[in-house]
N, C-alpha and C positions, 0 to 999 in steps of 0.2 A: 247573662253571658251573651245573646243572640243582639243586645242591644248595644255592648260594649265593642263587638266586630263590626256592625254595620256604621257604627261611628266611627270607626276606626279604617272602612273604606272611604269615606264621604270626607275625610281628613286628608289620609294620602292621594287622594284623585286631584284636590285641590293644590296641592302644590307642587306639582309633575314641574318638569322640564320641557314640555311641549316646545314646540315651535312652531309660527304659522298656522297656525289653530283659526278656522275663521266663526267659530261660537266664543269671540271675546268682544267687549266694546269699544272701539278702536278713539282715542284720543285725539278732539279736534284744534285746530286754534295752536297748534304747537311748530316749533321750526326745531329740527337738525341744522347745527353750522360744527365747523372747525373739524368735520368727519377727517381723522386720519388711523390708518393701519399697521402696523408693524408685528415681528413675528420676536416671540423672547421665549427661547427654551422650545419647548412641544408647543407651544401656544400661541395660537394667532390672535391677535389683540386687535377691538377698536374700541375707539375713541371718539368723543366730540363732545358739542353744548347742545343740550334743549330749550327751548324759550318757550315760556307758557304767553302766547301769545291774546291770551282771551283779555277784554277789557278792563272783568268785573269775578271772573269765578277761577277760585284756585281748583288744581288738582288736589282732589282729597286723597289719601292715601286710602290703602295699601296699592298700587299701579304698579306698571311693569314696563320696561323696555325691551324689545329685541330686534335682531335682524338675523340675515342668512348670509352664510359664508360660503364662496362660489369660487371656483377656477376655471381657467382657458385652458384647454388640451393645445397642443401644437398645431391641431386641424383645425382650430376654431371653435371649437363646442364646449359651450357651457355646464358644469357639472356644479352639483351641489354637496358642500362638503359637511354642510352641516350648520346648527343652529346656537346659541345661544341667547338668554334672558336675563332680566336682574328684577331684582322687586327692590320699589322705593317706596319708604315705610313714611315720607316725611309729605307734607304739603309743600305745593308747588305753588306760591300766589303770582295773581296777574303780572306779569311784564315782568317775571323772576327765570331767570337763567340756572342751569345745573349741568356740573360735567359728570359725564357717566364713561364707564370703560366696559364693553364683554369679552369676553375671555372664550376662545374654543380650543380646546387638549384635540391634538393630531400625534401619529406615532412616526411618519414622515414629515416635519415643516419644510426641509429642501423641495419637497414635491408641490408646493404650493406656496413658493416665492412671491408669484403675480396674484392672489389670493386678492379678492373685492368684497363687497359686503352689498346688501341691496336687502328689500322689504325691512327697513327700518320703519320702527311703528312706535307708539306708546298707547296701552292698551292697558283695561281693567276687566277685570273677570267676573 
């Protein structure tokens, strides 16, 4: 039984919802383009392409994408609203492109009209 819980920790620690975690292995050789933003429902959405930029070596799966979602106050200051992830199950081969979308749930989206996104990464655990 002692050995069916601690597996059962070492299972759900691994697939958390983190964000910005800097014990992951950040993804070289890759480009974000076509980043854009829009809000549908409670949800602030982005968007764009990744390019596995490396010559010769695919991403092997399982990897992950995220960034962080940030607003401007009136005064100028920066605030963070929060994070979103996705995991991609699939290989990425050299000079292969992929569109990805994250998804962050707010209880106000009027509040965070001008809403940006920044620490865009692609990362393995």
């Amino acid at each position: 039984m002692k050995r069916l819980f601690t597996l059962f920790l070492l299972f759900s620690c691994d697939e958390t919802n983190l964000t910005g975690s800097e014990n992951v292995s950040e993804i070289e050789n890759v480009t974000f383009t076509n980043i854009s933003t829009s809000i549908s429902s409670n949800t602030l959405v982005a968007s764009g392409t990744i390019t596995n930029n490396n010559q010769s070596l695919s991403i092997s799966p399982p990897w992950y994408i995220e960034c962080q979602y940030y607003y401007t106050n009136t005064y100028g200051s920066k605030f963070l609203i929060g994070g979103d992830n996705t995991l991609i199950n699939n290989a990425l081969p050299a000079g292969v492109s992929l569109v990805w979308t994250l998804e962050h749930q707010v209880d106000n989206p009027d509040s965070y009209s001008n809403f940006t996104i920044d620490d865009l990464r692609a990362y393995k655990n």
